[in-house]
C-alpha positions as CSV (number, residue, x, y, z in Angstrom):
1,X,15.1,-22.3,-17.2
2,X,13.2,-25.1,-15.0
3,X,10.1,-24.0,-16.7
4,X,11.0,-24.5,-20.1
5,X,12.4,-27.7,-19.1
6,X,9.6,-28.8,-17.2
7,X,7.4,-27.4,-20.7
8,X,8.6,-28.5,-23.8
9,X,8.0,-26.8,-27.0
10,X,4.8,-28.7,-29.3
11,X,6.3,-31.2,-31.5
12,X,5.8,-31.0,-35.0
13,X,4.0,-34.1,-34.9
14,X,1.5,-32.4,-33.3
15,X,-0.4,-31.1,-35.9
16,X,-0.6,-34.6,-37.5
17,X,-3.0,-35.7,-34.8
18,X,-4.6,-32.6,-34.6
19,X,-5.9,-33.1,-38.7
20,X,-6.4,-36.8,-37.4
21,X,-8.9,-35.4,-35.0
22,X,-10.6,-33.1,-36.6
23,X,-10.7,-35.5,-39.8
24,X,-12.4,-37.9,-37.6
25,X,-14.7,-35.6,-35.6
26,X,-16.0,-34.6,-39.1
27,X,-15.9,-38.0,-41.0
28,X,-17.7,-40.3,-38.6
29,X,-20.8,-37.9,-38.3
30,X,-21.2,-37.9,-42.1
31,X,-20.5,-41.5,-43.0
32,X,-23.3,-42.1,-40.6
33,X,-26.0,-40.0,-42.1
34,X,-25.2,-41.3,-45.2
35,X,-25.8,-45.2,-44.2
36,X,-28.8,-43.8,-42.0
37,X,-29.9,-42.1,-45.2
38,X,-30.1,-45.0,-46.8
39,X,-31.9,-46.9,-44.6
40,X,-34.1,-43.8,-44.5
41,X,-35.2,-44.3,-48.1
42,X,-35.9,-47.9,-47.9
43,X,-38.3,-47.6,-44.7
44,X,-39.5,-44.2,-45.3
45,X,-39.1,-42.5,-49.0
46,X,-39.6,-38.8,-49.2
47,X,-39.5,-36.9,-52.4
48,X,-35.9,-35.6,-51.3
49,X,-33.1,-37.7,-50.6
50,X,-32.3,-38.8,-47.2
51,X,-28.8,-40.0,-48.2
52,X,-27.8,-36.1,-49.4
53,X,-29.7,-34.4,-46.3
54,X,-28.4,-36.5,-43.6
55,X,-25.0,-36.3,-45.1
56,X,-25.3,-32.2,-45.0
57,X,-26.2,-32.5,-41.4
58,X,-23.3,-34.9,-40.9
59,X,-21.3,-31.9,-42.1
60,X,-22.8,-29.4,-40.0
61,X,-22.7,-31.2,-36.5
62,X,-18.9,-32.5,-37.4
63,X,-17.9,-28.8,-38.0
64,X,-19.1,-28.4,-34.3
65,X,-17.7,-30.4,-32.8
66,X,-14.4,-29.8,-34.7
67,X,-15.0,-25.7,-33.8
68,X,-15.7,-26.9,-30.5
69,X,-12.6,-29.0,-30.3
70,X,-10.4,-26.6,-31.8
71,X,-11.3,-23.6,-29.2
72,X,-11.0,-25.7,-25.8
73,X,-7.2,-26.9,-27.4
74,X,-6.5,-23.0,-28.1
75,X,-7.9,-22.1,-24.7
76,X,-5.4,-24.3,-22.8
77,X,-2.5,-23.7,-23.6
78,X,-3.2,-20.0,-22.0
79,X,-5.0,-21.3,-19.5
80,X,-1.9,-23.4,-18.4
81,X,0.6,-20.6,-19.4
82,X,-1.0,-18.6,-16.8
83,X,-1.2,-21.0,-14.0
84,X,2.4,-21.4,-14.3
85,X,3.2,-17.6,-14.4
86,X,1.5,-17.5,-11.1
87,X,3.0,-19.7,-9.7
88,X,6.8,-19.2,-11.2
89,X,6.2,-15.0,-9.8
90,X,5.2,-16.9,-6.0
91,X,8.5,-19.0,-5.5
């Protein structure tokens, strides 16, 4: 009973801030390729668009940190689970 007072259950408002991370961990990296794109094409213009490829890579290095993200917040709750079981079976 003192462990699941001293651990309360994850609040539903949790996963509000957990889409508020991930939205921004994926958002940020694309908005700026697309305003570096542009810049891009007005210093250096290439016969693609630097707008549409730096957006893509936006996407691509915002999905990892998101996957990134995601995996170290699954890993600690068992991580922390764990630690606690040892030392709830010492006492």
């Amino acid at each position: 009973m003192k462990l699941a007072r001293s651990v309360p259950g994850a609040s539903p408002l949790l996963g509000f801030g957990v889409f508020g991370i991930i939205g921004w961990s994926v958002a940020v990296p694309v908005v700026s390729g697309a305003f570096l794109g542009l810049w891009l094409n007005k210093v250096a213009p290439q016969s693609f668009s630097w707008p549409i490829a730096l957006i893509l890579g936006g996407v691509v290095v915002g999905g990892i940190i998101a996957w990134n993200w995601i995996s170290r917040e699954s890993l600690q709750p068992r991580q922390e689970s764990g630690a606690s079981g040892d030392a709830g079976g010492e006492s």
